[in-house]
N, C-alpha and C positions, 0 to 999 in steps of 0.2 A: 386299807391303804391309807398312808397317811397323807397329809397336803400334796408335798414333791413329788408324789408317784400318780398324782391323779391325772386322768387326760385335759387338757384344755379345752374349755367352755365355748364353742364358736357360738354362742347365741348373742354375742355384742359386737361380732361383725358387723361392721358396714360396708357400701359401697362404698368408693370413692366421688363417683357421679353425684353422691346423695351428699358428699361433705363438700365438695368443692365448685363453687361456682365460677361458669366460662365466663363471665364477664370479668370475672380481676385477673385470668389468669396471664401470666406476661407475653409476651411476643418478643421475644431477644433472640437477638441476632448469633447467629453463632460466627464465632472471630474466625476460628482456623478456615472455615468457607471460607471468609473472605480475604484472609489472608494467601491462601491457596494462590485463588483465583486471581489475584491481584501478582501474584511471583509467575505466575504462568504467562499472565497478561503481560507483565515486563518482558519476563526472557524473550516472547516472541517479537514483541515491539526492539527491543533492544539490537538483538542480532538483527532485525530485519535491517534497521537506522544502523546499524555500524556496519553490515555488511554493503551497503549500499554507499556509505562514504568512503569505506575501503574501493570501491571498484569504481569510483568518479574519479576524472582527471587531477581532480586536487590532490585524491589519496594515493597517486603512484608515487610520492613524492615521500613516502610512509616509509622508516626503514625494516618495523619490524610490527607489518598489520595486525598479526595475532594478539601482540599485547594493544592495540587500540578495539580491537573486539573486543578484549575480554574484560579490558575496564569500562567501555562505555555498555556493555549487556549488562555489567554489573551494576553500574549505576543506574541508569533504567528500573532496572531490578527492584532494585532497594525504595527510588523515587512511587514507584506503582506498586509494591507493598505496603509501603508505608501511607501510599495515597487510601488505597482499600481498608487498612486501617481505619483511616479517620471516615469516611464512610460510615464501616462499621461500629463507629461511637455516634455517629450521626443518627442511624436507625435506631439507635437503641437508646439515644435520649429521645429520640421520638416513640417508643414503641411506651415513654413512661407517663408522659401525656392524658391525660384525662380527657374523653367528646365532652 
């Protein structure tokens, strides 16, 4: 047999435990979690705070409540994603930190 047809050698296997040490490994945040979590955390803040303006005396005065729902869930939305964003850079220039 020549080279190309021979089996491969596993005697220079290693571990990975044996190459890599826990102490450098990183701790990074994962974004979409937080991303997630932070759109979900809006929508429900959102609708709650516009639904509740909508049904106060001020808000009968509203001619077309639906679009005041659905811009202020929206914004909401976007303010508490983008919040969990920064967060999320938050942990993760901490997680680069040296004890």
């Amino acid at each position: 047999m020549d080279e190309a047809q021979t089996p491969l050698d596993t005697s220079d296997d290693v571990e990975v435990r044996d190459v890599i040490d826990p102490a450098t490994v990183r701790r990074a945040p994962r974004y979409k979690a937080f991303f997630w979590t932070g759109a979900l955390v809006g929508i429900v803040l959102g609708l709650a705070l516009s639904l509740y303006l909508v049904s106060s005396p001020s808000g009968a005065a509203m001619m077309k409540p639906g679009v005041y729902v659905t811009v202020l869930t929206a914004f909401v939305t976007m303010v508490t994603t983008l919040l969990a964003g920064l967060f999320a850079v938050i942990a993760d220039r901490r997680s680069l930190r040296r004890p």
